[in-house]
Each structure stands twice: as C-alpha cells, then as structure tokens.
mmCIF entry with sequence, helices, sheets and N, C-alpha, C, O atoms, coordinates in Angstrom:
data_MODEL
# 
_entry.id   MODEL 
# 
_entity.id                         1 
_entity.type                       polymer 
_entity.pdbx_number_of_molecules   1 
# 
_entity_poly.entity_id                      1 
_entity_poly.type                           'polypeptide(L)' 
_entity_poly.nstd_linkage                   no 
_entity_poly.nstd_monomer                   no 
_entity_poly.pdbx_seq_one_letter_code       
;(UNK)(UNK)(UNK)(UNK)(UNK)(UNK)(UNK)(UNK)(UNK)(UNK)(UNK)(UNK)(UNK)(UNK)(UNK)(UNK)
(UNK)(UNK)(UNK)(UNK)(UNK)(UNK)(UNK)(UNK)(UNK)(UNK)(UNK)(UNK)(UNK)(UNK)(UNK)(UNK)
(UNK)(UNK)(UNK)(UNK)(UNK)(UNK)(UNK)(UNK)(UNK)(UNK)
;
_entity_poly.pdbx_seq_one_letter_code_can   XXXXXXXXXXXXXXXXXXXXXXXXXXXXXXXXXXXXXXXXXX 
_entity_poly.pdbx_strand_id                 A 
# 
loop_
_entity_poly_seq.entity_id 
_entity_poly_seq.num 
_entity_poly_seq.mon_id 
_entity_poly_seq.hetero 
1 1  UNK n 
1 2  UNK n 
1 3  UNK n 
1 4  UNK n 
1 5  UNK n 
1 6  UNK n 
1 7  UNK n 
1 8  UNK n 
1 9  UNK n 
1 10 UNK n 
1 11 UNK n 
1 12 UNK n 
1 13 UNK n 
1 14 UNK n 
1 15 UNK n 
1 16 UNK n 
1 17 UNK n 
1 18 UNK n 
1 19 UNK n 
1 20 UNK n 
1 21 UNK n 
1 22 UNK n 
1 23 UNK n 
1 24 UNK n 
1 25 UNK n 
1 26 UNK n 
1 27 UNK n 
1 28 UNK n 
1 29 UNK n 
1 30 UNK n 
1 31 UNK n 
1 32 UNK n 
1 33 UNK n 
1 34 UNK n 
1 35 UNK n 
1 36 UNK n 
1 37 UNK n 
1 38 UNK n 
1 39 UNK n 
1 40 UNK n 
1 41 UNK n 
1 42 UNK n 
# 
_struct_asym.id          A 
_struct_asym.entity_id   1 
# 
_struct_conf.conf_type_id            HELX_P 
_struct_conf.id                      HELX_P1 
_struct_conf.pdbx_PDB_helix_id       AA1 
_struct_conf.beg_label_comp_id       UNK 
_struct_conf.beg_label_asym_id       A 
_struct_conf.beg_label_seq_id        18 
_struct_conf.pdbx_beg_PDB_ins_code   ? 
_struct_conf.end_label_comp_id       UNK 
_struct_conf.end_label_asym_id       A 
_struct_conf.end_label_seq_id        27 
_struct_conf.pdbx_end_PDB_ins_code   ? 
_struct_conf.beg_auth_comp_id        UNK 
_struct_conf.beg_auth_asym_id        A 
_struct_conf.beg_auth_seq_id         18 
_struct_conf.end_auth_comp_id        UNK 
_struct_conf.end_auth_asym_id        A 
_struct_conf.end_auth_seq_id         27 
_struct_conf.pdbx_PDB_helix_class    1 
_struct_conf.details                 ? 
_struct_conf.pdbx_PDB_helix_length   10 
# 
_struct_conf_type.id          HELX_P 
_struct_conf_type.criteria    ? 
_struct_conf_type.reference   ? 
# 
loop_
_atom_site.group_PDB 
_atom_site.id 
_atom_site.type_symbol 
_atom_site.label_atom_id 
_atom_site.label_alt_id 
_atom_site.label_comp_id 
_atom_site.label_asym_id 
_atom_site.label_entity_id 
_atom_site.label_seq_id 
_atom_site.pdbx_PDB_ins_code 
_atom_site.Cartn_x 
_atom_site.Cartn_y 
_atom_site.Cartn_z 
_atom_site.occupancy 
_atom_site.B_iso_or_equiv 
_atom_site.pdbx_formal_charge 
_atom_site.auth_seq_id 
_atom_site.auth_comp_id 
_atom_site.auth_asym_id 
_atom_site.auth_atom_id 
_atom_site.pdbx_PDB_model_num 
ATOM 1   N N  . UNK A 1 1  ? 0.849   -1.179 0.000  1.00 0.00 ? 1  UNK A N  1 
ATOM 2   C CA . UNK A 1 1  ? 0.000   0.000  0.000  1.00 0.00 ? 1  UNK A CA 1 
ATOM 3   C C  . UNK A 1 1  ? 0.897   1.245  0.000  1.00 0.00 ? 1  UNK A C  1 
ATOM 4   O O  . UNK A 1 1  ? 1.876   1.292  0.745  1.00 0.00 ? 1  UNK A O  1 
ATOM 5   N N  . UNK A 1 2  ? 0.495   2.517  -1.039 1.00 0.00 ? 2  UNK A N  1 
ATOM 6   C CA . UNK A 1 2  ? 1.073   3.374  -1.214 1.00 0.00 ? 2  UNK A CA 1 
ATOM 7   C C  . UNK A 1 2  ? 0.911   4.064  0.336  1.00 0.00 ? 2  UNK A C  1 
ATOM 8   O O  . UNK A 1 2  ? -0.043  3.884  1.093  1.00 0.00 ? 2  UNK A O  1 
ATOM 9   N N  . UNK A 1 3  ? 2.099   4.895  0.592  1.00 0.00 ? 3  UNK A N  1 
ATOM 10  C CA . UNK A 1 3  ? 2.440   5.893  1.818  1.00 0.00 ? 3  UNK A CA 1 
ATOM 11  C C  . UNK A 1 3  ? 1.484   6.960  1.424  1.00 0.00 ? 3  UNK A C  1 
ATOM 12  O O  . UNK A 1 3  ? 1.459   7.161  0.210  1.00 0.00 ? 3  UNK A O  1 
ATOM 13  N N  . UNK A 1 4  ? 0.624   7.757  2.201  1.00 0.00 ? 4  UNK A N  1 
ATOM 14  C CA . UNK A 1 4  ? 0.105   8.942  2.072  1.00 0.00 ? 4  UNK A CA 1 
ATOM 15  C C  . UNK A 1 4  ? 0.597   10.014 3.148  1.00 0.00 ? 4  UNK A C  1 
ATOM 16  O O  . UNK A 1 4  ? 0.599   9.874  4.371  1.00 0.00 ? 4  UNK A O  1 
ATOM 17  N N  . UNK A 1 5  ? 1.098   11.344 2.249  1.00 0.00 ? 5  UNK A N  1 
ATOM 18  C CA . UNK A 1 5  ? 1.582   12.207 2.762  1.00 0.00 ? 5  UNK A CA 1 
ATOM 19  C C  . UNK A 1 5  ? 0.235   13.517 2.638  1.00 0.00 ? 5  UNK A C  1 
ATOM 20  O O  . UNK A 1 5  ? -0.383  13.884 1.639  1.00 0.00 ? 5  UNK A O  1 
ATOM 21  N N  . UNK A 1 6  ? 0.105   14.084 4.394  1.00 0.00 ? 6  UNK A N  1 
ATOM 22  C CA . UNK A 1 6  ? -0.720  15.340 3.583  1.00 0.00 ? 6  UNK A CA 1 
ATOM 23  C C  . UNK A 1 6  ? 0.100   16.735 3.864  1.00 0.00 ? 6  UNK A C  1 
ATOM 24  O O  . UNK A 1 6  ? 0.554   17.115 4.943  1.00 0.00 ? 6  UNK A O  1 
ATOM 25  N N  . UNK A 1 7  ? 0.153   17.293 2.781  1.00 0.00 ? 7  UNK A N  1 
ATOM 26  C CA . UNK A 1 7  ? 0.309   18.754 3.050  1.00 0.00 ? 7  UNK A CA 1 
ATOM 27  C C  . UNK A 1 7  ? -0.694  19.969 3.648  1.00 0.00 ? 7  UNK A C  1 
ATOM 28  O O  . UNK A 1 7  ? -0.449  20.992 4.287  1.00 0.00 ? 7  UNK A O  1 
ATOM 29  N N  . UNK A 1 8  ? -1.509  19.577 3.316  1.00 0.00 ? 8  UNK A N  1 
ATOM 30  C CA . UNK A 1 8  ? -2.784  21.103 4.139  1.00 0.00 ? 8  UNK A CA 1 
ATOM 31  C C  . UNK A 1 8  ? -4.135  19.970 4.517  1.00 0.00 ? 8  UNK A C  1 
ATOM 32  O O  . UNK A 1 8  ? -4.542  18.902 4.062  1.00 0.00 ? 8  UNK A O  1 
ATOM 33  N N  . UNK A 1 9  ? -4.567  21.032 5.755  1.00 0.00 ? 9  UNK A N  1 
ATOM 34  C CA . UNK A 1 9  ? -5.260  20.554 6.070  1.00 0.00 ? 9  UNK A CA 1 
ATOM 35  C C  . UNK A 1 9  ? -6.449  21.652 6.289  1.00 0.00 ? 9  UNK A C  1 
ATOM 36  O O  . UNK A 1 9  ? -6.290  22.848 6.538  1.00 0.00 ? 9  UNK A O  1 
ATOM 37  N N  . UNK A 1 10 ? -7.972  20.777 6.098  1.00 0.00 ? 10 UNK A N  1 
ATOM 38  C CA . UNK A 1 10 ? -9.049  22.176 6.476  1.00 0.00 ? 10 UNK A CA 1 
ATOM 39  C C  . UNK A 1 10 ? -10.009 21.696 6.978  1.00 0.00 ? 10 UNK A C  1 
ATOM 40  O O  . UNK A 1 10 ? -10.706 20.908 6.339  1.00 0.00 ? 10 UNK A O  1 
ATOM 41  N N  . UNK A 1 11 ? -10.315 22.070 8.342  1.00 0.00 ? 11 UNK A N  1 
ATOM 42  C CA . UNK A 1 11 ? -10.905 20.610 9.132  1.00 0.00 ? 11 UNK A CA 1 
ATOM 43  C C  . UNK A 1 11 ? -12.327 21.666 8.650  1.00 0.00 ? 11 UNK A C  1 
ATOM 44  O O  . UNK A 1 11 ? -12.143 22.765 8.125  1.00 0.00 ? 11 UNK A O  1 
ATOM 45  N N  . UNK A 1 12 ? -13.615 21.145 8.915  1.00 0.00 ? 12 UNK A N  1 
ATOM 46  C CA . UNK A 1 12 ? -14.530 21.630 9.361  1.00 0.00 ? 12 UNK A CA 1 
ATOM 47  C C  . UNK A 1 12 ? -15.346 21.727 10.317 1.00 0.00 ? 12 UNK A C  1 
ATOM 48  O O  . UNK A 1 12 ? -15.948 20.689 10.591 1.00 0.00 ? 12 UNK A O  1 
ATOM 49  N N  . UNK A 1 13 ? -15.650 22.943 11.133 1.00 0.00 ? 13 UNK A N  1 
ATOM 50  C CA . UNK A 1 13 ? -16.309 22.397 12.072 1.00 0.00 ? 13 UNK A CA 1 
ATOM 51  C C  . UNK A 1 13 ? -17.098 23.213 12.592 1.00 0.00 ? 13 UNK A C  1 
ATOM 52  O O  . UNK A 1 13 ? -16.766 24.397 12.538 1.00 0.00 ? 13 UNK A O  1 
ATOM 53  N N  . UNK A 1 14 ? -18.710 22.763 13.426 1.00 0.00 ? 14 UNK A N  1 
ATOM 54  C CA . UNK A 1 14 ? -19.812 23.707 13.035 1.00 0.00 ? 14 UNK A CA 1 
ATOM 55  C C  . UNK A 1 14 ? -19.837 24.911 14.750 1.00 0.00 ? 14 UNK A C  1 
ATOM 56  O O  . UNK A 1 14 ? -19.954 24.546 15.920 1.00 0.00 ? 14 UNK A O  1 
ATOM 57  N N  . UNK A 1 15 ? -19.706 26.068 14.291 1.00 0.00 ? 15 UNK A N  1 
ATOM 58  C CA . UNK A 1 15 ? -19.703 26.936 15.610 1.00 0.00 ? 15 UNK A CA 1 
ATOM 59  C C  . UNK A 1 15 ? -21.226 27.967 15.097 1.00 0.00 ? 15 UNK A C  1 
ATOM 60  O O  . UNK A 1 15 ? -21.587 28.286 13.963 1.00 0.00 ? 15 UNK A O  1 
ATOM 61  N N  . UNK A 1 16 ? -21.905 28.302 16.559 1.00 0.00 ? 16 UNK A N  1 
ATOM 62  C CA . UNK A 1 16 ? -22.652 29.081 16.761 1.00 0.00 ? 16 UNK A CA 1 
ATOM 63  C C  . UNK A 1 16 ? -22.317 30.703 15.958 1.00 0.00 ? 16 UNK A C  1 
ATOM 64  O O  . UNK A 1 16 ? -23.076 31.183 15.116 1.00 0.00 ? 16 UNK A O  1 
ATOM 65  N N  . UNK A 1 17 ? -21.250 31.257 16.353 1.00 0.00 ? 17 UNK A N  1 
ATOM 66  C CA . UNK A 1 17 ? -20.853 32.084 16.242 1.00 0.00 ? 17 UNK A CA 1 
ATOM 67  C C  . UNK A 1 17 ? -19.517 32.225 15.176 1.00 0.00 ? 17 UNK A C  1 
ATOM 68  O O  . UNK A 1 17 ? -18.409 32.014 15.670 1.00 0.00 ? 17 UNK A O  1 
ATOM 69  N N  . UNK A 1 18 ? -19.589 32.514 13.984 1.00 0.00 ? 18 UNK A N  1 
ATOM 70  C CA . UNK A 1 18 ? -18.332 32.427 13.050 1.00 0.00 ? 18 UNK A CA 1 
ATOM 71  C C  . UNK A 1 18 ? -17.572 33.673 13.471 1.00 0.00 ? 18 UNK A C  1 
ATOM 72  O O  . UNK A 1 18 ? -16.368 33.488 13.291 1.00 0.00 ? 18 UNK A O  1 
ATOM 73  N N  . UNK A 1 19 ? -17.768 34.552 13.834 1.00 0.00 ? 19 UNK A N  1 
ATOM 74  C CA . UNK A 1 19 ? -16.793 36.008 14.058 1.00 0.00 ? 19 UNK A CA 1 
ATOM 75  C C  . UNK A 1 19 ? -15.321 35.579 14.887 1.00 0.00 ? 19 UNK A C  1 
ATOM 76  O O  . UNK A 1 19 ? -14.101 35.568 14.723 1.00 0.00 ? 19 UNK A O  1 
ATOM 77  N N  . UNK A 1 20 ? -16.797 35.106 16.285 1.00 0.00 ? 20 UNK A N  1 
ATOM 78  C CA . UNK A 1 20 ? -15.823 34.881 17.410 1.00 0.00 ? 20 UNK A CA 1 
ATOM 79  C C  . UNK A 1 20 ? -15.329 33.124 17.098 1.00 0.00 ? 20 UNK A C  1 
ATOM 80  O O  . UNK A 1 20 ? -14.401 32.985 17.895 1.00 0.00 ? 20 UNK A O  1 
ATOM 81  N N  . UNK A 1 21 ? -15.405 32.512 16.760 1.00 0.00 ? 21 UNK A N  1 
ATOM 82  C CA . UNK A 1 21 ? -14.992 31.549 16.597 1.00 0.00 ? 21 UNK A CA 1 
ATOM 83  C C  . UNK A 1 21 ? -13.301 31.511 15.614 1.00 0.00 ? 21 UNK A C  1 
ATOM 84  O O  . UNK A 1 21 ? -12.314 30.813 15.850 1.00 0.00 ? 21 UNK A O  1 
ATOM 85  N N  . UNK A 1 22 ? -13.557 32.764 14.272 1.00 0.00 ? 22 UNK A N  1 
ATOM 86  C CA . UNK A 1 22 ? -12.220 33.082 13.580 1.00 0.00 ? 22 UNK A CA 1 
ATOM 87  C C  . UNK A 1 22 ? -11.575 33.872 14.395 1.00 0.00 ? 22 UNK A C  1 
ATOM 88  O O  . UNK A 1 22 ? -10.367 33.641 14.428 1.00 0.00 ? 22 UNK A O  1 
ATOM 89  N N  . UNK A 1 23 ? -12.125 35.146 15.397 1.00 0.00 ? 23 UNK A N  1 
ATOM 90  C CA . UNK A 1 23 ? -10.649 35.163 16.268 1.00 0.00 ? 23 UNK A CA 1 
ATOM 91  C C  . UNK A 1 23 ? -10.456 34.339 17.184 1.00 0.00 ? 23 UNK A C  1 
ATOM 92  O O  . UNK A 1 23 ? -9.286  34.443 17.550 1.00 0.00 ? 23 UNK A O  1 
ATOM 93  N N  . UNK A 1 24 ? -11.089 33.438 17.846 1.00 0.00 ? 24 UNK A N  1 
ATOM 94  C CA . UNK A 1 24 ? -10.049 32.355 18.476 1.00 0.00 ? 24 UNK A CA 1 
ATOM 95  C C  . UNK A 1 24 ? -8.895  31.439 17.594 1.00 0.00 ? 24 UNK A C  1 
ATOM 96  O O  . UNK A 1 24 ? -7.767  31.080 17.933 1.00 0.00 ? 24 UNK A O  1 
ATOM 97  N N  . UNK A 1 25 ? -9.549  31.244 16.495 1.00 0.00 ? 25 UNK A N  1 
ATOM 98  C CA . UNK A 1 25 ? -8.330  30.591 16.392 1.00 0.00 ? 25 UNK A CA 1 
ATOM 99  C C  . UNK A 1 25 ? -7.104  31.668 15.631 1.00 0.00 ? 25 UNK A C  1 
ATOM 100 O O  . UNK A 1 25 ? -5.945  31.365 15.352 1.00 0.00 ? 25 UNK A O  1 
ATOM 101 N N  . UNK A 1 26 ? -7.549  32.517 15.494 1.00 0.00 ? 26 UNK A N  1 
ATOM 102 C CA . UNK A 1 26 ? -6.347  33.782 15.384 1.00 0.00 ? 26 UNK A CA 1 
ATOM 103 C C  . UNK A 1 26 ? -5.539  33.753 16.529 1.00 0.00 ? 26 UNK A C  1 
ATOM 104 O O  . UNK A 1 26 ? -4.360  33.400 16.538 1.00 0.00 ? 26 UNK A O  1 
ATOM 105 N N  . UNK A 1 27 ? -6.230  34.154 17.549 1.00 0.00 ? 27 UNK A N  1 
ATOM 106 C CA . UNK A 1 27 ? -5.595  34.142 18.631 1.00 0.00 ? 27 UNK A CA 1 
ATOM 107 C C  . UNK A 1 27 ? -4.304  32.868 19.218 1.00 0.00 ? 27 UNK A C  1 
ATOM 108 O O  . UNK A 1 27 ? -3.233  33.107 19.777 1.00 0.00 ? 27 UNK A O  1 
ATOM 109 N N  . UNK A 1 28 ? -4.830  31.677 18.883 1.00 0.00 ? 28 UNK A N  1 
ATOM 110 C CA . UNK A 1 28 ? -4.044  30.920 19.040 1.00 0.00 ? 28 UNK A CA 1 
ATOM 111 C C  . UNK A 1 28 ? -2.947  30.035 18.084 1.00 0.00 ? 28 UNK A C  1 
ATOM 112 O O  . UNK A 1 28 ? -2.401  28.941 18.231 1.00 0.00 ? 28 UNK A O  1 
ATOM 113 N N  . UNK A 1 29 ? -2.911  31.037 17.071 1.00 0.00 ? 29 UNK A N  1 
ATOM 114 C CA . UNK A 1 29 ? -2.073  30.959 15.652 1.00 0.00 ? 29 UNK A CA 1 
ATOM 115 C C  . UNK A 1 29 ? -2.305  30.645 14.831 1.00 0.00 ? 29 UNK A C  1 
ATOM 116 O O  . UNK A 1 29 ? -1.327  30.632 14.083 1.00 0.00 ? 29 UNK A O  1 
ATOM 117 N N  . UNK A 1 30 ? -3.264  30.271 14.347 1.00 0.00 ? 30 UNK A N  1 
ATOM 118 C CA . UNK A 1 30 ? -3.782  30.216 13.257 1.00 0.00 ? 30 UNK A CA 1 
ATOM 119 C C  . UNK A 1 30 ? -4.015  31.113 12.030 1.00 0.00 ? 30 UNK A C  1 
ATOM 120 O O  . UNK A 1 30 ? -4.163  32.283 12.383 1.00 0.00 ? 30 UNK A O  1 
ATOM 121 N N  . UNK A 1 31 ? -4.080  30.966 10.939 1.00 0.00 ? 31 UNK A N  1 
ATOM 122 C CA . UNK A 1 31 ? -4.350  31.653 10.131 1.00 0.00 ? 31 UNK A CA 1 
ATOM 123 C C  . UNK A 1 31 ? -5.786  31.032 9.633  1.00 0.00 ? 31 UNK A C  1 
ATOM 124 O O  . UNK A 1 31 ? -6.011  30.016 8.975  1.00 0.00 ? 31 UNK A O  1 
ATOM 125 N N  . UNK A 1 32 ? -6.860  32.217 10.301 1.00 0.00 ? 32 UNK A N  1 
ATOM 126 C CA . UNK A 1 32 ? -8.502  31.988 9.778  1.00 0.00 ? 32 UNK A CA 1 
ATOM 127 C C  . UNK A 1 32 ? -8.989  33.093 9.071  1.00 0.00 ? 32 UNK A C  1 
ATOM 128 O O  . UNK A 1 32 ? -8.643  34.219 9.430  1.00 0.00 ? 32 UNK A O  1 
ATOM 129 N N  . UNK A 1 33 ? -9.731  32.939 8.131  1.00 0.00 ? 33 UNK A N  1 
ATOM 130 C CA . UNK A 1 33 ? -10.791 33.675 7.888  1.00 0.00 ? 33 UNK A CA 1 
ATOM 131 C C  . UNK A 1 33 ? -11.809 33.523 7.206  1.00 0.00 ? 33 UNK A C  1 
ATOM 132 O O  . UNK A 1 33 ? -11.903 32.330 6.917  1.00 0.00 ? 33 UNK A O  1 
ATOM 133 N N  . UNK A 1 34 ? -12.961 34.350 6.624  1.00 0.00 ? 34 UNK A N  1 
ATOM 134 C CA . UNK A 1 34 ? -14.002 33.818 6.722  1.00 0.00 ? 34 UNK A CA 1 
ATOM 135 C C  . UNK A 1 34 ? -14.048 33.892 5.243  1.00 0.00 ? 34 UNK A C  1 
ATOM 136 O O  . UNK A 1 34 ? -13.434 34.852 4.780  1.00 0.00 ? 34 UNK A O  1 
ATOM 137 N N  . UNK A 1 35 ? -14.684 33.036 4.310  1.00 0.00 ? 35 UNK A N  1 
ATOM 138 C CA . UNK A 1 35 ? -14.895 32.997 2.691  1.00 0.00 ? 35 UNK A CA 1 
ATOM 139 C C  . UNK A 1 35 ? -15.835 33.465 2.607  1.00 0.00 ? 35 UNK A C  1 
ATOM 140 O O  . UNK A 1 35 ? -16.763 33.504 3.415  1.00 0.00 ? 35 UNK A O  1 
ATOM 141 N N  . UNK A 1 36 ? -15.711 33.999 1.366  1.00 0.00 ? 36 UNK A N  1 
ATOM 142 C CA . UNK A 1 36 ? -17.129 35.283 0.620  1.00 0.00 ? 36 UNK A CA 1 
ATOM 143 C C  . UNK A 1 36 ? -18.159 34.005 -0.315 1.00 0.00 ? 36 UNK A C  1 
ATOM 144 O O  . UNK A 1 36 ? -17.749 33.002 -0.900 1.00 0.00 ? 36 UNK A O  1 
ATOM 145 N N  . UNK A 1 37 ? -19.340 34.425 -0.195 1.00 0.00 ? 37 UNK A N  1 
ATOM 146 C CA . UNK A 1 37 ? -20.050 33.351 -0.837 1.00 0.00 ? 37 UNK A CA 1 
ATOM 147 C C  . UNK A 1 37 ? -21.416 33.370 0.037  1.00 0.00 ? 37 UNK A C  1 
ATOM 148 O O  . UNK A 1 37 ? -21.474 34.057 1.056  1.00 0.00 ? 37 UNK A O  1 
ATOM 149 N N  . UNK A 1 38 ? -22.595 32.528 -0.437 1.00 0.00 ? 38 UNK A N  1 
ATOM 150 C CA . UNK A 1 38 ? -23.826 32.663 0.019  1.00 0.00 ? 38 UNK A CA 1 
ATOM 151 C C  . UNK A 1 38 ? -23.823 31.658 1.538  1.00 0.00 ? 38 UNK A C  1 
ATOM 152 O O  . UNK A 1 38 ? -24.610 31.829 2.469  1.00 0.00 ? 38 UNK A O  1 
ATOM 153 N N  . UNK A 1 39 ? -22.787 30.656 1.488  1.00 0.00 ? 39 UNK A N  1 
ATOM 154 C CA . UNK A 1 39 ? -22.442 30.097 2.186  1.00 0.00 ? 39 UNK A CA 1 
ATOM 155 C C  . UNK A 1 39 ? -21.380 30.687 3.566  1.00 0.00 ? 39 UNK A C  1 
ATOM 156 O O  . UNK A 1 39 ? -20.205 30.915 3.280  1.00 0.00 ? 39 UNK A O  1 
ATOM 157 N N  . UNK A 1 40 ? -21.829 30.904 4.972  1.00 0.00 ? 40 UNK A N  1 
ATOM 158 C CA . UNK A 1 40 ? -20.647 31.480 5.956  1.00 0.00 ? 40 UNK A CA 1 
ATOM 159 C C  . UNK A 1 40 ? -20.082 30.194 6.571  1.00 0.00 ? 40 UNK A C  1 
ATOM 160 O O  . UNK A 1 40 ? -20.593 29.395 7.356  1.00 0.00 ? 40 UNK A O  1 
ATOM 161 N N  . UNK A 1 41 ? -18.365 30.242 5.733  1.00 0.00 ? 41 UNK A N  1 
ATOM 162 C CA . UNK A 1 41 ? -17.672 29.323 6.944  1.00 0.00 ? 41 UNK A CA 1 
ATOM 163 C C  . UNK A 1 41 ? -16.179 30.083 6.825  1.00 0.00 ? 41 UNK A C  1 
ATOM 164 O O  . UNK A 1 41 ? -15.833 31.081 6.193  1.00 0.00 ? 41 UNK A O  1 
ATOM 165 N N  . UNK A 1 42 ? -15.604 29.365 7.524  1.00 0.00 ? 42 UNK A N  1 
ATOM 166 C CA . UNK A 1 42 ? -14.152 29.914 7.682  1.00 0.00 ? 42 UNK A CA 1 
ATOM 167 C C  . UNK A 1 42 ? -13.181 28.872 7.163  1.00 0.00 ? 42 UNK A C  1 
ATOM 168 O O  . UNK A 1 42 ? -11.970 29.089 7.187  1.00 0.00 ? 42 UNK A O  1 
# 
C-alpha cells in the first residue's frame, strides 16, 4: 500500500458564532478567515 503524505489541512467544524470563533483561532495561531459566498464558513 502506497504511503500517504498530507500537506494542508481544512478541518470543518460547526460553531454558533463564526466572528468569534475566527478570532479564536487567530488568537491561538492560526491563520482563519471567513470565505465570501452565500455560504458562511471559515
């Protein structure tokens, strides 16, 4: 079986609040933000 390597990762995951949810993970180093579209996620 071939080795799988990943390079990026983009988890999803469902929060009440998208604002405060992208500065937490700012806060804790991340690089978040939120995508333009009819759809709100980060």
């Amino acid at each position: 079986m071939p080795e799988i390597a990943f390079t990026d990762v983009a988890p999803v995951v469902p929060v009440r609040n998208l604002a405060a949810a992208l500065e937490r993970y700012r806060r804790l180093g991340f690089a978040a933000r939120a995508y333009d579209g009819p759809e709100r996620y980060g």
